[in-house]
Backbone atoms as SQL, in Angstrom:
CREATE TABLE atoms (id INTEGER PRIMARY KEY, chain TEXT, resi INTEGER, resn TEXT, atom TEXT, x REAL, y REAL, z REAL);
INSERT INTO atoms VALUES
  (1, 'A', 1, 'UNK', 'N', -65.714, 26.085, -65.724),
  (2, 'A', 1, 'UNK', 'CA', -65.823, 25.150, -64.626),
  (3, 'A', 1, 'UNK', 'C', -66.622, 25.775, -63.477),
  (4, 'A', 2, 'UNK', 'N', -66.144, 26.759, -63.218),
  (5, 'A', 2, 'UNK', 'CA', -67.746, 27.999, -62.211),
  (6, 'A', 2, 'UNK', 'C', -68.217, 27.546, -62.538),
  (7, 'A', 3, 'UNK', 'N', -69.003, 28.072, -63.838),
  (8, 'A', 3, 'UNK', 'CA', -70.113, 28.226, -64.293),
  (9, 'A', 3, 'UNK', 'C', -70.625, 27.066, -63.935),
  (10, 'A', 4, 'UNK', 'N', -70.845, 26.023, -64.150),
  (11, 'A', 4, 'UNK', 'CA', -71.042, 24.125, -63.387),
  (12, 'A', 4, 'UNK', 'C', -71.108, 24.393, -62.415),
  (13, 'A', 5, 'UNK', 'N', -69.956, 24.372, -61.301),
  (14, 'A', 5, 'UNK', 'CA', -70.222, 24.637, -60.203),
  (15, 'A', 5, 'UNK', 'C', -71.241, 25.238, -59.752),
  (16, 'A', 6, 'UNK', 'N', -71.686, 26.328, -59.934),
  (17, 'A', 6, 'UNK', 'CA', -72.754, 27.402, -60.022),
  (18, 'A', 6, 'UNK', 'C', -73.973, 27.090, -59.749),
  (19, 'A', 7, 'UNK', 'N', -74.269, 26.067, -60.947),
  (20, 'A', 7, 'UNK', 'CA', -75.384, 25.615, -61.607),
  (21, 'A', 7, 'UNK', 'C', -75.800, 24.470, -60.747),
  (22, 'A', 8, 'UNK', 'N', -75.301, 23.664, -60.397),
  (23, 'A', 8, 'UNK', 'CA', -75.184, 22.239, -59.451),
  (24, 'A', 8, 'UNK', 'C', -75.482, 23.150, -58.453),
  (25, 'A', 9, 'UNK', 'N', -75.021, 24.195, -58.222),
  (26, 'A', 9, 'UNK', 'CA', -75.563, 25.004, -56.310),
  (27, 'A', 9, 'UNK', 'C', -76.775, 25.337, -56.575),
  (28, 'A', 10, 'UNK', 'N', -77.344, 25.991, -57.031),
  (29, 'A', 10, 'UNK', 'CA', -78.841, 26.158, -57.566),
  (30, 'A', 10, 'UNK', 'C', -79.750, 25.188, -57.266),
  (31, 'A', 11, 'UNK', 'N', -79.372, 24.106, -57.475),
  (32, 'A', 11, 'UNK', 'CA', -80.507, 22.925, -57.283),
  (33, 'A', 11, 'UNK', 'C', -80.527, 23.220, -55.416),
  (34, 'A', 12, 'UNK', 'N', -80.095, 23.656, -54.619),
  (35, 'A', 12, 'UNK', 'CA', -80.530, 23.855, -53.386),
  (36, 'A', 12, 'UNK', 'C', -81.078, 24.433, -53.118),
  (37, 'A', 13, 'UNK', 'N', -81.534, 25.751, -54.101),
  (38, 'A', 13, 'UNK', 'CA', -82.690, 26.470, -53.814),
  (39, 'A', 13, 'UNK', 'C', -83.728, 26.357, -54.177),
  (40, 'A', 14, 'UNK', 'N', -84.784, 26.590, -53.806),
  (41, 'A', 14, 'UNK', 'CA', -86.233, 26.380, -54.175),
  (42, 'A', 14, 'UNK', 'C', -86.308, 27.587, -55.372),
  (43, 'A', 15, 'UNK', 'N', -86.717, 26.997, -56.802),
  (44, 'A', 15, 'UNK', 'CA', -87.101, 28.188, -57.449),
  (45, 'A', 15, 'UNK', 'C', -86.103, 29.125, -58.243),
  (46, 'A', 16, 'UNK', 'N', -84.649, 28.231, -57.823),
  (47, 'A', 16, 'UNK', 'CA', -83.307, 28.815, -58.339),
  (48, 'A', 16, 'UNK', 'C', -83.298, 29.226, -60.131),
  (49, 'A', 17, 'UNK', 'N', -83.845, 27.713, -60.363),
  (50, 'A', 17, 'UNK', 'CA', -83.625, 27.568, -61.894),
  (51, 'A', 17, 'UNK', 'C', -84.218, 28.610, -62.973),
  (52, 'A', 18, 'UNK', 'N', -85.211, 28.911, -62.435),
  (53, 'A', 18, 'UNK', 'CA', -86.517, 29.987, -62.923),
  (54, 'A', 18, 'UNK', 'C', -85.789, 31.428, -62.787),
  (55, 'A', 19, 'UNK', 'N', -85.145, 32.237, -62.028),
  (56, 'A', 19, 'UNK', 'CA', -84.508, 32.894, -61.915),
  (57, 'A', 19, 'UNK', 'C', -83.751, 33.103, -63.314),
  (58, 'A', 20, 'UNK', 'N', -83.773, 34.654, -63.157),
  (59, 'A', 20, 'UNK', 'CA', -82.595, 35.289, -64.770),
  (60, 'A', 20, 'UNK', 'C', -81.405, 34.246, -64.992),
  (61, 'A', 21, 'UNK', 'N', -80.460, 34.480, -63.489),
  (62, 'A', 21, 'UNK', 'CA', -79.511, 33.837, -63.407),
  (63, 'A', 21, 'UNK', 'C', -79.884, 32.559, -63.931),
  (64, 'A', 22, 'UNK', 'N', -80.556, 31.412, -63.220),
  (65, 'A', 22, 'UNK', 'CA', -80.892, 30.018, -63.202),
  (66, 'A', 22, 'UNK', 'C', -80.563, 29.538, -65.264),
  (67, 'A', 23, 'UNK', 'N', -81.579, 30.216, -65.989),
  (68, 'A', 23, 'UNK', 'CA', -82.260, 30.724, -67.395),
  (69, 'A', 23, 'UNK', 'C', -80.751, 31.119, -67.818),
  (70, 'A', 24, 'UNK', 'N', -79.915, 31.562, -68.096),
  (71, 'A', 24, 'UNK', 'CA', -78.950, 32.291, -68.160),
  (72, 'A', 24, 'UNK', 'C', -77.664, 31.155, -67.936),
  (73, 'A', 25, 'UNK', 'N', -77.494, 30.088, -66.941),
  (74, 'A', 25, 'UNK', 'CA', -76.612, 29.440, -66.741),
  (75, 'A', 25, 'UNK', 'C', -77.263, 28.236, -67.223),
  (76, 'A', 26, 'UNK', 'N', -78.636, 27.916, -67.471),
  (77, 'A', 26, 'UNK', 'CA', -79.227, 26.850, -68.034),
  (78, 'A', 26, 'UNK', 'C', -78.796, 26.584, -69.470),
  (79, 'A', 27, 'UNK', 'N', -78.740, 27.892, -70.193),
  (80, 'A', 27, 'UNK', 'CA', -78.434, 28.366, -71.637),
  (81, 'A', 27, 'UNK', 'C', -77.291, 27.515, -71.640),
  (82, 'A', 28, 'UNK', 'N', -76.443, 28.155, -71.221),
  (83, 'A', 28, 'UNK', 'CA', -74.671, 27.878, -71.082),
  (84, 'A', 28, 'UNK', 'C', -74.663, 26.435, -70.650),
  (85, 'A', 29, 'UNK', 'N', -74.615, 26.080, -69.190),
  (86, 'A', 29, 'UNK', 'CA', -74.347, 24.566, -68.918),
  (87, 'A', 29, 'UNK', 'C', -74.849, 23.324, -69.192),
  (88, 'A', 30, 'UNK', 'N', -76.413, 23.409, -69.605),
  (89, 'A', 30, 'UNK', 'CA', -77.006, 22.824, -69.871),
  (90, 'A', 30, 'UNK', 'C', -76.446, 21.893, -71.948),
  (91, 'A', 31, 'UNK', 'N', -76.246, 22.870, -72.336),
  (92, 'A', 31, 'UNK', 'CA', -76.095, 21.943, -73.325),
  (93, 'A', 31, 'UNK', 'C', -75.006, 20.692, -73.435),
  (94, 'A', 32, 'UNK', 'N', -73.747, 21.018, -72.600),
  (95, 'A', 32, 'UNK', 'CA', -72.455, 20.452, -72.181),
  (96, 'A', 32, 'UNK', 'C', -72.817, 19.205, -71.662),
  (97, 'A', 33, 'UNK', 'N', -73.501, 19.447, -70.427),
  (98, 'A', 33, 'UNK', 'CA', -73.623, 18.771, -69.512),
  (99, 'A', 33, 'UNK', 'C', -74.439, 17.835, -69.549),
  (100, 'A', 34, 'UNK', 'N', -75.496, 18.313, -70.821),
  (101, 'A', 34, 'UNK', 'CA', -76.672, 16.958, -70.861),
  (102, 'A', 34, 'UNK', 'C', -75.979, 15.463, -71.926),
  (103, 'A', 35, 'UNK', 'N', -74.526, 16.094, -71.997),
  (104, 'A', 35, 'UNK', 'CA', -73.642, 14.850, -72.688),
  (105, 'A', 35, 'UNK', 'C', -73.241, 13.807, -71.292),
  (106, 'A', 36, 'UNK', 'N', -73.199, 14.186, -70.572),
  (107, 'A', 36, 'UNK', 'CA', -73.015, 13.645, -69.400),
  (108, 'A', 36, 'UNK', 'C', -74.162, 12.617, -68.190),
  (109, 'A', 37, 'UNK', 'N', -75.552, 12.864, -69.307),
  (110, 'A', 37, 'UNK', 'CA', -76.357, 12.380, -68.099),
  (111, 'A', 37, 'UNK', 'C', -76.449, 11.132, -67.970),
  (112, 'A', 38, 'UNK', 'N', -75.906, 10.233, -68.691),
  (113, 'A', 38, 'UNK', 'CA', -75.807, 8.885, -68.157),
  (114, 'A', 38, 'UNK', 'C', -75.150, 8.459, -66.742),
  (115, 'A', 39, 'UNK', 'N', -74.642, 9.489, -65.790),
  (116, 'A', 39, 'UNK', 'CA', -73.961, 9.429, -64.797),
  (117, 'A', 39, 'UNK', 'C', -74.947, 9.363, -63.662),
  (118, 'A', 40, 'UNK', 'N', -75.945, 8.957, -63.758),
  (119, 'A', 40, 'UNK', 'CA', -76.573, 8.824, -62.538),
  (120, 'A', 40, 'UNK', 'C', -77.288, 7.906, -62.349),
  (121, 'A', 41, 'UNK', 'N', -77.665, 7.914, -60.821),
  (122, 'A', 41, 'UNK', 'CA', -78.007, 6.645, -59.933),
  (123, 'A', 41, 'UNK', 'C', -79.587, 7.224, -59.313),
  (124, 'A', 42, 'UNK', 'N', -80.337, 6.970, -59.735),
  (125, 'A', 42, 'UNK', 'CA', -82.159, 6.916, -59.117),
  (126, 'A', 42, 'UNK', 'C', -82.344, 9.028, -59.548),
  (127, 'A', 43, 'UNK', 'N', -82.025, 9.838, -58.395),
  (128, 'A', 43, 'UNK', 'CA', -82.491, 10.398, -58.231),
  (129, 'A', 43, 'UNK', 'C', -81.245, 11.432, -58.441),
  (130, 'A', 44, 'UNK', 'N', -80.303, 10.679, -58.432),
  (131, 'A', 44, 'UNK', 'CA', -79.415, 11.368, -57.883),
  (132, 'A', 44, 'UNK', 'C', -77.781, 11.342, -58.950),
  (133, 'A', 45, 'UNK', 'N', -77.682, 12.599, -59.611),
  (134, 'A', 45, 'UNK', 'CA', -76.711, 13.004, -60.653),
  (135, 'A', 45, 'UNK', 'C', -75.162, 13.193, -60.041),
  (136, 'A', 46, 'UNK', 'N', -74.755, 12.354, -61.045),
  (137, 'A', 46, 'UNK', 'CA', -73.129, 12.812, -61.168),
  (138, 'A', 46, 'UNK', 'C', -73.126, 13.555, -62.207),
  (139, 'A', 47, 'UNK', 'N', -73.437, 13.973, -63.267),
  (140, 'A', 47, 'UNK', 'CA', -73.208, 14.586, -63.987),
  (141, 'A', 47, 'UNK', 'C', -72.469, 16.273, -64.234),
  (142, 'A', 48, 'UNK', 'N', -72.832, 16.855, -63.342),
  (143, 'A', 48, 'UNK', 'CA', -71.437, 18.151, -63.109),
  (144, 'A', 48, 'UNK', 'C', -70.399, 17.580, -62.896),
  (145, 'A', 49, 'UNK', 'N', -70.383, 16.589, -61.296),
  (146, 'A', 49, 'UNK', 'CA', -68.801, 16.240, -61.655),
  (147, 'A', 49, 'UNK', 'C', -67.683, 15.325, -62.602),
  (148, 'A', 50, 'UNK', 'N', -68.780, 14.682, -62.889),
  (149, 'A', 50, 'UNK', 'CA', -68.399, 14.491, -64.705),
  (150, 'A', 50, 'UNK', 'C', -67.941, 15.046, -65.841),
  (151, 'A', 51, 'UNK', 'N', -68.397, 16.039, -65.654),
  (152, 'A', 51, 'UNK', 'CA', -68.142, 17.067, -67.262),
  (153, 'A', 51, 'UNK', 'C', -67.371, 18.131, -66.027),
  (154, 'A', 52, 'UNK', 'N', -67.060, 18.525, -64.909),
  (155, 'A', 52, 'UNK', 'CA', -65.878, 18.791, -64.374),
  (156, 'A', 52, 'UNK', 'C', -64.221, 18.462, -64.769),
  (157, 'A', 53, 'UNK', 'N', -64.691, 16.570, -64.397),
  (158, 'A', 53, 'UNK', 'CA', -63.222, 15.995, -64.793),
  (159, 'A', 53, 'UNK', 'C', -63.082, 16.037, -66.127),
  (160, 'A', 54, 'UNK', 'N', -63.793, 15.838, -66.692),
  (161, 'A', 54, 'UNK', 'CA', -63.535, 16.002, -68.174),
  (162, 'A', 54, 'UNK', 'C', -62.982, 17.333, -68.884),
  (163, 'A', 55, 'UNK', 'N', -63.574, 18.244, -68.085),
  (164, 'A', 55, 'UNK', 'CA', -63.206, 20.035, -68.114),
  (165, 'A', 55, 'UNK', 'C', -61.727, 19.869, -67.908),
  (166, 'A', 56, 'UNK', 'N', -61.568, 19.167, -66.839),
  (167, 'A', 56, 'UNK', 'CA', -60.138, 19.198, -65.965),
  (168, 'A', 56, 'UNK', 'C', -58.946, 18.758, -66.845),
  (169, 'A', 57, 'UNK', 'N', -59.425, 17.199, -67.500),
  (170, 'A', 57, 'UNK', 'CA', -58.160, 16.887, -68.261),
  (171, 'A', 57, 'UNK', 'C', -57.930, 17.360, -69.317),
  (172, 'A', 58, 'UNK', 'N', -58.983, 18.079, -69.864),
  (173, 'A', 58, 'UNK', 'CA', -58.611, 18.322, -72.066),
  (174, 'A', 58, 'UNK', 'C', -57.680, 19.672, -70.830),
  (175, 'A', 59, 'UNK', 'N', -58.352, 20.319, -69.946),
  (176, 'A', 59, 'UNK', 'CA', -57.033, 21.819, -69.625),
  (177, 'A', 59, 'UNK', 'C', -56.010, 21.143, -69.681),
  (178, 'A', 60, 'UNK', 'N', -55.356, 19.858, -68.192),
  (179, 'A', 60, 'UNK', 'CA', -54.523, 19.520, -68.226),
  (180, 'A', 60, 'UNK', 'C', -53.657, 19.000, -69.625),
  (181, 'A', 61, 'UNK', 'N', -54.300, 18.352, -70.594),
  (182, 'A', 61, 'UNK', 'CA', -53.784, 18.202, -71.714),
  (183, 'A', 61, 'UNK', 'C', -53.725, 19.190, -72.801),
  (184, 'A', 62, 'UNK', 'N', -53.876, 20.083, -72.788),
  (185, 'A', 62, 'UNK', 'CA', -53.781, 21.433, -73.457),
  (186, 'A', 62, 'UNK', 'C', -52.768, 22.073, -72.460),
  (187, 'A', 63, 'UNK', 'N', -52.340, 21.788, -71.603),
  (188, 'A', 63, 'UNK', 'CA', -51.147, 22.808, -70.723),
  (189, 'A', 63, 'UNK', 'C', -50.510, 21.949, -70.825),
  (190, 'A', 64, 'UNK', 'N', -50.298, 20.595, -71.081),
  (191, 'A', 64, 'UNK', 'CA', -49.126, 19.484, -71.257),
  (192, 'A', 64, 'UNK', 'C', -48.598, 19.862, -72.876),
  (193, 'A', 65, 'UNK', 'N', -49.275, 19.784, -73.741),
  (194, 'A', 65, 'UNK', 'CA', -49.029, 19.965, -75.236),
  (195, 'A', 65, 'UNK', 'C', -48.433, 21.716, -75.023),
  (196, 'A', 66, 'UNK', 'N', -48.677, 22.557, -74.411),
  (197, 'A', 66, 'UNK', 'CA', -48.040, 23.944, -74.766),
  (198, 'A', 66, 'UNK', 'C', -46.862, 24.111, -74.357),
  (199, 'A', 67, 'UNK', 'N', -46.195, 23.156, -73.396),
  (200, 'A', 67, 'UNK', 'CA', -45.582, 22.759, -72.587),
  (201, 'A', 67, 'UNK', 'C', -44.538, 22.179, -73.916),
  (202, 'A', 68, 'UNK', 'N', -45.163, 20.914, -74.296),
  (203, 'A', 68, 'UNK', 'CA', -44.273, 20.120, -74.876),
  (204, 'A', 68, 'UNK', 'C', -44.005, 21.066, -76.309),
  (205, 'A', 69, 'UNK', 'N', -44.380, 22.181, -76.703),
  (206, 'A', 69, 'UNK', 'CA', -44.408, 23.305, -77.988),
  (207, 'A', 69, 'UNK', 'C', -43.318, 24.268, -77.520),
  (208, 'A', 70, 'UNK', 'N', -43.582, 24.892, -76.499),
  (209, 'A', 70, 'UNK', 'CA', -42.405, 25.427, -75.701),
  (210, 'A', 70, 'UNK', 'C', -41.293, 25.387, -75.429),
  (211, 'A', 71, 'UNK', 'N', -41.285, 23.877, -74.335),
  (212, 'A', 71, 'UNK', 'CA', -40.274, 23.258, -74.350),
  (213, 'A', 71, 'UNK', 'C', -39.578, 23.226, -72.749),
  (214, 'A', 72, 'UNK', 'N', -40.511, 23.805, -72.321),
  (215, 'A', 72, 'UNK', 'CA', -40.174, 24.110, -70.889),
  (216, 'A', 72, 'UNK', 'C', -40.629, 22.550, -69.791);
């Protein structure tokens, strides 16, 4: 979920993407996230926080099911 985060901050820099780092988190987030690009409006992407919430619930539902295995 960083790693997204991360990547979405980048677009504020000029020249971010090109960077080791940029190349490097492009590898990684990019393949995830381009499941997500139907989330946007003209110019302008929802798509991190998309594949965020989506990040968010399979955790939450993977800590609900270990939960319900447990018993706690």
């Amino acid at each position: 979920m960083l790693l997204i985060v991360i990547y979405a901050l980048l677009s504020w820099f000029p020249g971010a993407y090109d960077s080791a780092i940029g190349r490097f988190l492009a590898k990684i987030v990019e393949p995830y996230q381009s499941l997500f690009n139907f989330a946007s409006f003209g110019m302008l992407s929802f798509a991190p926080v998309v594949a965020l919430l989506v990040l968010y619930f399979i955790q939450m539902g993977i800590m609900y099911v270990g939960q319900m295995l447990v018993g706690f």
